[in-house]
VEXFIMAR-818164 format. One record per residue (C-alpha): x, y, z; residue in three letters. Coordinates in pm, whole numbers, plus 50000, padded with zeros to 5 digits. Layout:
BEGIN
XYZALA
...
END
This chain:
BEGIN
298695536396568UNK
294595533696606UNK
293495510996366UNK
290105517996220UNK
289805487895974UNK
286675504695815UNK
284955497196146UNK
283035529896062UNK
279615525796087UNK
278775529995721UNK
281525508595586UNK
280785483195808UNK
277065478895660UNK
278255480895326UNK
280745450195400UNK
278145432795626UNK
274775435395409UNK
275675431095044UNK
275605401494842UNK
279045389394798UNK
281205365194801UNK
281415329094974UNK
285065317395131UNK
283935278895167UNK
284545250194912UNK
282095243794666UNK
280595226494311UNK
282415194794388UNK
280475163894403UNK
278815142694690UNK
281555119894829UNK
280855085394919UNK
280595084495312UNK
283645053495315UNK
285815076995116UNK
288475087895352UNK
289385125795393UNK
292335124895185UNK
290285107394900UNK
287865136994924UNK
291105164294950UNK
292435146394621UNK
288955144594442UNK
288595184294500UNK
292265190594392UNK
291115170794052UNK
288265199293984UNK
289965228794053UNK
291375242793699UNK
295015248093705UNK
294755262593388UNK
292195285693323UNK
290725295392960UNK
287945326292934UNK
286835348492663UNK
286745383992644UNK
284995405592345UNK
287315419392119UNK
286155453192180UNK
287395456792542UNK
291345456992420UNK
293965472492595UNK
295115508592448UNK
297515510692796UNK
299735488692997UNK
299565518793251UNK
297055512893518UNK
297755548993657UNK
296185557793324UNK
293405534793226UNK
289935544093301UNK
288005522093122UNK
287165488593334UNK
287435470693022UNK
291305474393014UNK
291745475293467UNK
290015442093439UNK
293575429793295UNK
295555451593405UNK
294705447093811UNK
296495411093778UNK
299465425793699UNK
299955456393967UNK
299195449994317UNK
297715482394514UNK
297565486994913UNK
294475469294976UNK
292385445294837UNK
289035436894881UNK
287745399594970UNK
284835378094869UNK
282715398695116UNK
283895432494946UNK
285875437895286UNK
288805460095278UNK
292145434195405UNK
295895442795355UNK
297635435695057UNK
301265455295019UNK
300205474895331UNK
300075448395591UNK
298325475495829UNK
296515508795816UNK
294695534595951UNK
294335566696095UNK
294195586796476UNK
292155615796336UNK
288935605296267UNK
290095603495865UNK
292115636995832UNK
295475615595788UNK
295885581595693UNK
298995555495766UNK
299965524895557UNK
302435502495667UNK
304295486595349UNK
305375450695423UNK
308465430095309UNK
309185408295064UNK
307185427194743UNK
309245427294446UNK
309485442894153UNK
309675420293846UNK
310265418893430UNK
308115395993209UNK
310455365993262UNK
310245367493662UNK
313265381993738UNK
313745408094032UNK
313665442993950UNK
313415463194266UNK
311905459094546UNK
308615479494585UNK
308065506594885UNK
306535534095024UNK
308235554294788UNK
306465538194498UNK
303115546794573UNK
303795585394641UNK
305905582094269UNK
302615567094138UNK
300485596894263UNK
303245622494126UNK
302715606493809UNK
299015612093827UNK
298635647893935UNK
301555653393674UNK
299045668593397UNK
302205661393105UNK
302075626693267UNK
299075613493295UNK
297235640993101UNK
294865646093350UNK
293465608493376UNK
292315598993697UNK
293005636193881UNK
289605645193993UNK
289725619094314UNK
292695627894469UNK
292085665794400UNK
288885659694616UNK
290895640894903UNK
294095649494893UNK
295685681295056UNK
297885699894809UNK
297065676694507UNK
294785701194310UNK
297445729394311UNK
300285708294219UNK
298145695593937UNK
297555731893822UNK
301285738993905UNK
302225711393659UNK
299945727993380UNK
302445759893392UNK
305445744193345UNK
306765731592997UNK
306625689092899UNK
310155689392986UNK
310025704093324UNK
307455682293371UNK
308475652693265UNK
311705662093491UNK
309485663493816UNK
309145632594063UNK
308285625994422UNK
311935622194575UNK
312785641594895UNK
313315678994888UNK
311135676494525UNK
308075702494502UNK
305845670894470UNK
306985667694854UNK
306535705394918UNK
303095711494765UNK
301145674794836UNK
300015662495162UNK
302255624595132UNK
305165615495345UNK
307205589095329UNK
309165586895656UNK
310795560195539UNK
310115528195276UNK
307925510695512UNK
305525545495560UNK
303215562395348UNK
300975592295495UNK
297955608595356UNK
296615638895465UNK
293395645995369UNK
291995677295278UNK
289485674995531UNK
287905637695739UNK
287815617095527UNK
286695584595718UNK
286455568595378UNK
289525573495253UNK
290955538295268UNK
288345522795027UNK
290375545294731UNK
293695521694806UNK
291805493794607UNK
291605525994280UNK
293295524394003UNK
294845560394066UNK
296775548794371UNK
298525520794315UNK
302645524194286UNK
305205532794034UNK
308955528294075UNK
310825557893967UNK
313475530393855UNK
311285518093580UNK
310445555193468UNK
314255560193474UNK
314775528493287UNK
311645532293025UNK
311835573793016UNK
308325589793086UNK
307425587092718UNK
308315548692695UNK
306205543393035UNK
303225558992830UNK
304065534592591UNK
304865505592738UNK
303635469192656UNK
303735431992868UNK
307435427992728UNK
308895456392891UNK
306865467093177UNK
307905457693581UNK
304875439093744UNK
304195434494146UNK
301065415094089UNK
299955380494069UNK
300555373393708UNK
302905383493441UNK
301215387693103UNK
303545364892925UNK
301825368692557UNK
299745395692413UNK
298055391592084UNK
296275423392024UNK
292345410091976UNK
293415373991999UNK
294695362692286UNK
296105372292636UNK
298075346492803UNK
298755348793207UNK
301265334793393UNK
301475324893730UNK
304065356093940UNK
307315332494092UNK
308005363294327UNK
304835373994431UNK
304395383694776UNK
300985362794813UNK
302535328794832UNK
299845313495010UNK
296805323594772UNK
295515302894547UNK
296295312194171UNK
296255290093807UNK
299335281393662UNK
298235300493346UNK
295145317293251UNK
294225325492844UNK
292375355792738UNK
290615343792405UNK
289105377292259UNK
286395365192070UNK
283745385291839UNK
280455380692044UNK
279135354092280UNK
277685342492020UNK
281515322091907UNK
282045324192292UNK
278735297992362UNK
280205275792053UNK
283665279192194UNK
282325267392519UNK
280305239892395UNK
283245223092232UNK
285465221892554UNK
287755254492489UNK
286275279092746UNK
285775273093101UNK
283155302293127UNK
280345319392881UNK
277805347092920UNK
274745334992759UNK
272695355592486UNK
268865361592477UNK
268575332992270UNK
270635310992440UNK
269065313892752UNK
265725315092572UNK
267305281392381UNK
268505265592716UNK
265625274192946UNK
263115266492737UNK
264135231292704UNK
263995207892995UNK
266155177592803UNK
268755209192711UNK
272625196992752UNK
272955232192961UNK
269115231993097UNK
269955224593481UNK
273575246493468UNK
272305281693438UNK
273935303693645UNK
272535340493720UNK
275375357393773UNK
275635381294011UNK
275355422293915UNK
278285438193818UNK
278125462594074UNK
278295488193805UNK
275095515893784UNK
274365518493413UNK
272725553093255UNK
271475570892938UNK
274305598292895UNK
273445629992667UNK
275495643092463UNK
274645684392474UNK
276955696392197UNK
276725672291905UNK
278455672691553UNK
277805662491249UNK
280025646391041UNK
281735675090897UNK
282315685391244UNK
279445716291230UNK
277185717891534UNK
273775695191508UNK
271655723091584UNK
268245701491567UNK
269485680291809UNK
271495703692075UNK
268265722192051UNK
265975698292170UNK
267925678292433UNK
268765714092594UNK
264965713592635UNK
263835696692992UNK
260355690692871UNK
261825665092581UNK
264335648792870UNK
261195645893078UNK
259785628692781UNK
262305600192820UNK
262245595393184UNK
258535589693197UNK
257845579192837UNK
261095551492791UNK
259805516492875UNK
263115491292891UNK
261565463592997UNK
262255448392605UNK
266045459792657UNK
266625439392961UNK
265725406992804UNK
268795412592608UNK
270585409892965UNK
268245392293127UNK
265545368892973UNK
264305353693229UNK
264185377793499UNK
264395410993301UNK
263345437993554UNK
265345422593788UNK
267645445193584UNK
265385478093640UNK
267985510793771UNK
266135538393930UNK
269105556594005UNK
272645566893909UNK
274445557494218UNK
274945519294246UNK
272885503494518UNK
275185489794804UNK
277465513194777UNK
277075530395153UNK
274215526995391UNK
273125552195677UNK
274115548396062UNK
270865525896107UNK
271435502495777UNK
269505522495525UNK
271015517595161UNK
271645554194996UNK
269255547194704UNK
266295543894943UNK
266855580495054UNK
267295588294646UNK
263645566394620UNK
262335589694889UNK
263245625294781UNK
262385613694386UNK
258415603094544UNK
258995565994333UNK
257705532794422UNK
258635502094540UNK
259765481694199UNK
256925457794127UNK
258645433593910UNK
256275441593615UNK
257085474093459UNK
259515503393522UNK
258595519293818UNK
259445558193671UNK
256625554393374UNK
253825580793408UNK
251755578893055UNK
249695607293169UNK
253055629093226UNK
254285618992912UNK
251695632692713UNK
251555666392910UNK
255605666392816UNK
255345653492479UNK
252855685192419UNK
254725705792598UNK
258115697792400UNK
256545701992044UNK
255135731592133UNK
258685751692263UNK
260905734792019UNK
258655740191742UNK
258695775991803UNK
262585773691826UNK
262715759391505UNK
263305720991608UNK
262565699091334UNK
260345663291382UNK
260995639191476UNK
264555643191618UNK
267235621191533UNK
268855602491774UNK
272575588391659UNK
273295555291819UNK
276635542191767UNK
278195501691854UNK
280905487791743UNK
280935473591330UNK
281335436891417UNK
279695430391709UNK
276285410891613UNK
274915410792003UNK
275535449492016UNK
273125453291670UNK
270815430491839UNK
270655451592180UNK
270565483191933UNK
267435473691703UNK
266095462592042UNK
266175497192184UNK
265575514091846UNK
262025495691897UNK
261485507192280UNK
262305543192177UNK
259645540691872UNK
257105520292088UNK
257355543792418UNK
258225579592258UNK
256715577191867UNK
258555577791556UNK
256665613491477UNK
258915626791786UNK
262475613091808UNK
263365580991593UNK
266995563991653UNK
269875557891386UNK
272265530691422UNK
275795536891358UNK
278885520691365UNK
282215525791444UNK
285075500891347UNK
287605498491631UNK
287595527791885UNK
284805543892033UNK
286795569692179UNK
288595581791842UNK
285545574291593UNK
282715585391831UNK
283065604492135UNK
286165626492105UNK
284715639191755UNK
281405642891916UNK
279205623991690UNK
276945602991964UNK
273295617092084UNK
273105591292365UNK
275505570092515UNK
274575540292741UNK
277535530593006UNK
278095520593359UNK
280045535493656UNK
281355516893926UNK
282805535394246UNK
286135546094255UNK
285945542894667UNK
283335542194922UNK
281385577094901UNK
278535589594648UNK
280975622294554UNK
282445595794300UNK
279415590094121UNK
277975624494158UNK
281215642694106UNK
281435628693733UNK
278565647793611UNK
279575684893736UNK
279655711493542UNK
282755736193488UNK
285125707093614UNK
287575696893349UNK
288325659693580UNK
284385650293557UNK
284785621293358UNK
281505622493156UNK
281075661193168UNK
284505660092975UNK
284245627192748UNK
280375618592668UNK
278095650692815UNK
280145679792680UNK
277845702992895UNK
281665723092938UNK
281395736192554UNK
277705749792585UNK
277745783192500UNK
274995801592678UNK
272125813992508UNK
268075816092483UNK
268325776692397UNK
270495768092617UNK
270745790192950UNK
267845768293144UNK
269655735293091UNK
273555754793212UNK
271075771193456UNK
270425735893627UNK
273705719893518UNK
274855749193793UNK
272515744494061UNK
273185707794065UNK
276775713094058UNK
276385734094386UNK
274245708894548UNK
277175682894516UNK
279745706094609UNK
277415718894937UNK
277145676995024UNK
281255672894964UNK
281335698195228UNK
279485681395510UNK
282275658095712UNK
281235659496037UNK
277755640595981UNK
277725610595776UNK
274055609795782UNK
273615648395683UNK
276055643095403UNK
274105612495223UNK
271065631595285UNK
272485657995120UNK
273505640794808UNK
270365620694791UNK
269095661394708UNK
271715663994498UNK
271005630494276UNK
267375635894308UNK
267705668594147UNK
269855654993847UNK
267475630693773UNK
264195651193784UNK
265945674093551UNK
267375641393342UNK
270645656093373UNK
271345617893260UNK
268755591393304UNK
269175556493417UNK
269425527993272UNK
269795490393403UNK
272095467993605UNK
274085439693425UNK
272745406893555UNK
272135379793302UNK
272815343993285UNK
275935321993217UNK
277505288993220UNK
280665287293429UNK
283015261893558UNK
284195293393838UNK
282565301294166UNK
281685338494110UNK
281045340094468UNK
284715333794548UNK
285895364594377UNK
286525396794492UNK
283085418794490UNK
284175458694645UNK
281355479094558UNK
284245504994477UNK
287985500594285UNK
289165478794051UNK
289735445194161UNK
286605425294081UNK
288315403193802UNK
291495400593994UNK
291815359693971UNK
293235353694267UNK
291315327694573UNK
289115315894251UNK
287165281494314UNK
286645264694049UNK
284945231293888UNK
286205213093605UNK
283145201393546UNK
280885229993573UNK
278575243493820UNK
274755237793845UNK
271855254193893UNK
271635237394211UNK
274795239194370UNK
275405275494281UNK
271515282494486UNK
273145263994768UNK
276705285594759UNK
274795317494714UNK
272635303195064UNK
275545298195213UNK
277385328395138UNK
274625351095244UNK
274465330595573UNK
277695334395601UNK
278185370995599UNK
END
């Protein structure tokens, strides 16, 4: 077989350019030069953490055990130490195997072959063998997906846009009833096996054949909607108690086995005896403490419990701003997220008693108010609640994540975005979108047509953040100032509202939000997955369906210009999925595409997530793909027991970018 290894041109920039990760040892201290090398080997071995202690916010619990199902980062963060996929991504965010010891394809991308190793096993809670895992698991996995009784349509719209067959046996599932459904799976002679383009010759091969060249397809092995299921398990658990399933009675293949689970307390992580990965470096145990803010977290971490905290505004404003500070010289800015974060609309609000908010629909269906916000919104205040010492080093121009794919002579996607959209350079002092002039002519423009339509000023905005979480008020009275400041509390002003435990249930399914603010990271190497999200008429689109609600717009003199461009922009995605042929053509072509959304403010965007911590882990050893789910996989973590500093984190982020 013809390996390609992601040696596409592209892929290969992406891997080779991008601030990652760093492979060598680091954060331990200068040795004396008479130590010998195994006094150095045993002084290192003393500051790596065996057992590793971290918070998490309460907020970001687990509703699902089912990584097939999740897709919320907030719950894949756990749940990727517990399933293994395919591939895996390294400290340089390059693809390398993981179950499949070797892939690749001999079409230029139309098929694509995984070779399954040996030795990956199946396991319960307590460690004990299960089944082995195989070809066959992964192909059961992507049954249960497409499945819509299953998986009720979670994670369907990326292998309907790669995957031969998979979009009609989805709709063929949606015809049958839940028990011929549930009855389905993707055992030979099954119509899973007629109608999808998988094949498994045999438990060491898995085939994917593409629904047209697809020479990207490999970076979605490291997405949450491919990794494996054993049929054994569903036949053990039934498909209902799979949907249901918790750490006691779920089968793991990963690297740890979640041995407690205190729902918003504590997560406890124990080291897999049969995973396949012998030679990796993992902690014996590593606790989940699910704390309230980072407020508790900084306290927490102060005392000795935590071996890693994100700092607050006023911590690092505490910290830096004190040169005899305990924590003055360990600052760490951590690296971004690699999540693009956006202002999401929501076109069809309620009210509370579920009737339509007509004042609101009304005006953000109006382009001139949206315009109002994308040259009017200045941020800078809001990312000083990330970022207080180098706030616009958190300015987003764009929806697509920078780094994500670069063209055939090393230009990163965004640049063509910057070109087509006519903006700046960033300067480092203020947003680079703001136009005060253009926001007056739009501000006039706005009062004038939704005046006449009977819009009502100023226009309410309805925030909501979670009840208990004092850092999320903060950030919300922060940008309940920036909206009044840049946009004038005679023409929108901002309510904030709470919900007490899910966001989902409370918020967004009952359709109560104006705005939401969330990030997107890539699914796999391609701009479709960001762009894709936001189309109209497509039930998978994960915001059109969950936050945007553009779907249940019905057209009329209020509304038809905004479905109007919802429609064009959808085509311009669709014409740029079509292109495979011409890698440059096709990122030119979305460039169009996200250009368009954003001069319309389809969405707007937002920031990245870079702030400041103190940490006792390398975060340059980690896992960093631009694309999947792995990032907070703990596996190949260096650590320090005695925390990193300022200084030798600047000298591991040197080296690591030398190193690339």
């Amino acid at each position: 077989m013809k390996k390609m290894f992601r040696r596409l041109v592209a892929l290969l920039l992406v891997s080779s350019l991008m601030l990652s990760g760093c492979s060598t040892a680091s954060g331990e201290k200068q040795s004396d030069s008479s130590q010998t090398t195994a006094d150095v080997d045993e002084q290192e071995n003393l500051n790596e953490i065996e057992d590793l202690v971290i918070p998490k916010i309460a907020t970001s619990e687990l509703s699902t055990f089912n990584i097939l199902y999740s897709e919320l980062s907030a719950e894949t963060q756990f749940l990727t130490n517990m399933w293994d996929a395919l591939l895996e991504a390294d400290s340089y965010g390059r693809l390398v195997p993981a179950i499949a010891e070797d892939w690749g394809t001999e079409d230029n991308g139309l098929s694509w072959t995984f070779k399954i190793r040996d030795g990956v096993k199946w396991v319960d809670v307590d460690g004990n063998e299960k089944a082995d895992c195989t070809s066959y698991d992964f192909a059961t996995g992507m049954e249960w997906v497409l499945n819509f009784y299953k998986n009720e349509s979670a994670h369907t719209s990326q292998p309907m846009e790669l995957i031969d067959g998979a979009k009609e046996y989805y709709e063929y599932t949606k015809t049958l009833t839940q028990e011929e459904a549930y009855a389905l799976t993707a055992g030979e002679g099954s119509k899973f096996q007629e109608m999808v383009g998988i094949s498994t010759p045999d438990e060491h091969t898995i085939t994917y054949r593409c629904v047209a060249e697809k020479t990207y397809f490999d970076t979605v092995a490291i997405w949450a909607g491919m990794y494996p299921l054993s049929q054994a398990m569903v036949d053990e658990l039934g498909v209902d108690g799979v949907k249901s399933m918790n750490n006691e009675n779920m089968w793991y293949n990963g690297c740890y086995l979640m041995t407690t689970f205190v729902p918003g307390n504590e997560k406890v992580f124990t080291k897999n005896p049969k995973y396949w990965d012998q030679d990796c470096k993992r902690f014996n145990t590593v606790t989940i403490k699910m704390v309230e803010s980072n407020d508790i977290a900084f306290q927490m971490y102060q005392s000795g419990e935590l071996d890693y905290v994100s700092l607050t505004e006023s911590n690092v404003n505490t910290i830096n701003g004190d040169e005899n500070n305990t924590y003055h010289n360990q600052m760490i800015e951590w690296p971004t997220d690699f999540r693009s974060y956006q202002f999401h609309f929501n076109y069809d609000k309620r009210n509370e008693d579920g009737t339509p908010d007509e004042n609101w629909n009304t005006a953000i269906a109006n382009e001139a108010f949206r315009l109002c916000w994308y040259y009017g919104l200045d941020l800078t205040p809001y990312f000083s609640r990330t970022n207080a010492v180098n706030p616009m080093s958190c300015e987003n121009n764009f929806y697509s994540m920078k780094g994500l794919i670069y063209t055939s002579d090393g230009t990163d996607y965004t640049e063509l975005i910057r070109k087509e959209l006519g903006l700046p350079e960033a300067n480092g002092e203020t947003p680079a979108r703001l136009d005060a002039d253009k926001l007056a002519q739009y501000k006039q423009q706005a009062i004038k047509e939704l005046t006449d339509l009977g819009v009502t000023f100023p226009v309410m905005v309805d925030h909501y953040i979670a009840a208990s979480n004092q850092a999320a008020l903060d950030s919300a009275n922060v940008l309940k100032q920036a909206i009044s400041d840049s946009l004038g509390d005679d023409f929108v002003q901002m309510n904030i509202k709470t919900y007490v435990s899910s966001a989902s249930q409370e918020v967004y399914n009952p359709k109560l939000q104006s705005i939401n603010i969330s990030g997107w990271g890539a699914d796999y190497g391609d701009p479709q997955n960001y762009l894709g999200q936001e189309t109209y008429g497509n039930d998978t689109a994960y915001y059109t369906k969950t936050v945007s609600n553009i779907n249940d717009v019905e057209e009329n003199e209020k509304t038809k210009d905004l479905l109007d461009t919802y429609k064009e922009y959808t085509s311009l995605v669709e014409a740029a999925d079509a292109i495979h042929d011409d890698m440059d053509a096709r990122l030119e072509a979305y460039a169009k595409a996200e250009a368009y959304m954003i001069q319309h403010v389809l969405t707007m965007p937002a920031y990245y997530n870079i702030g400041w911590v103190l940490t006792k882990i390398n975060p340059y050893s980690k896992m960093k793909a631009m694309f999947g789910c792995q990032n907070e996989k703990m596996k190949n973590w260096e650590t320090n027991a005695e925390g990193y500093t300022t200084e030798e984190m600047e000298k591991i982020a040197a080296e690591h970018e030398a190193n690339q």
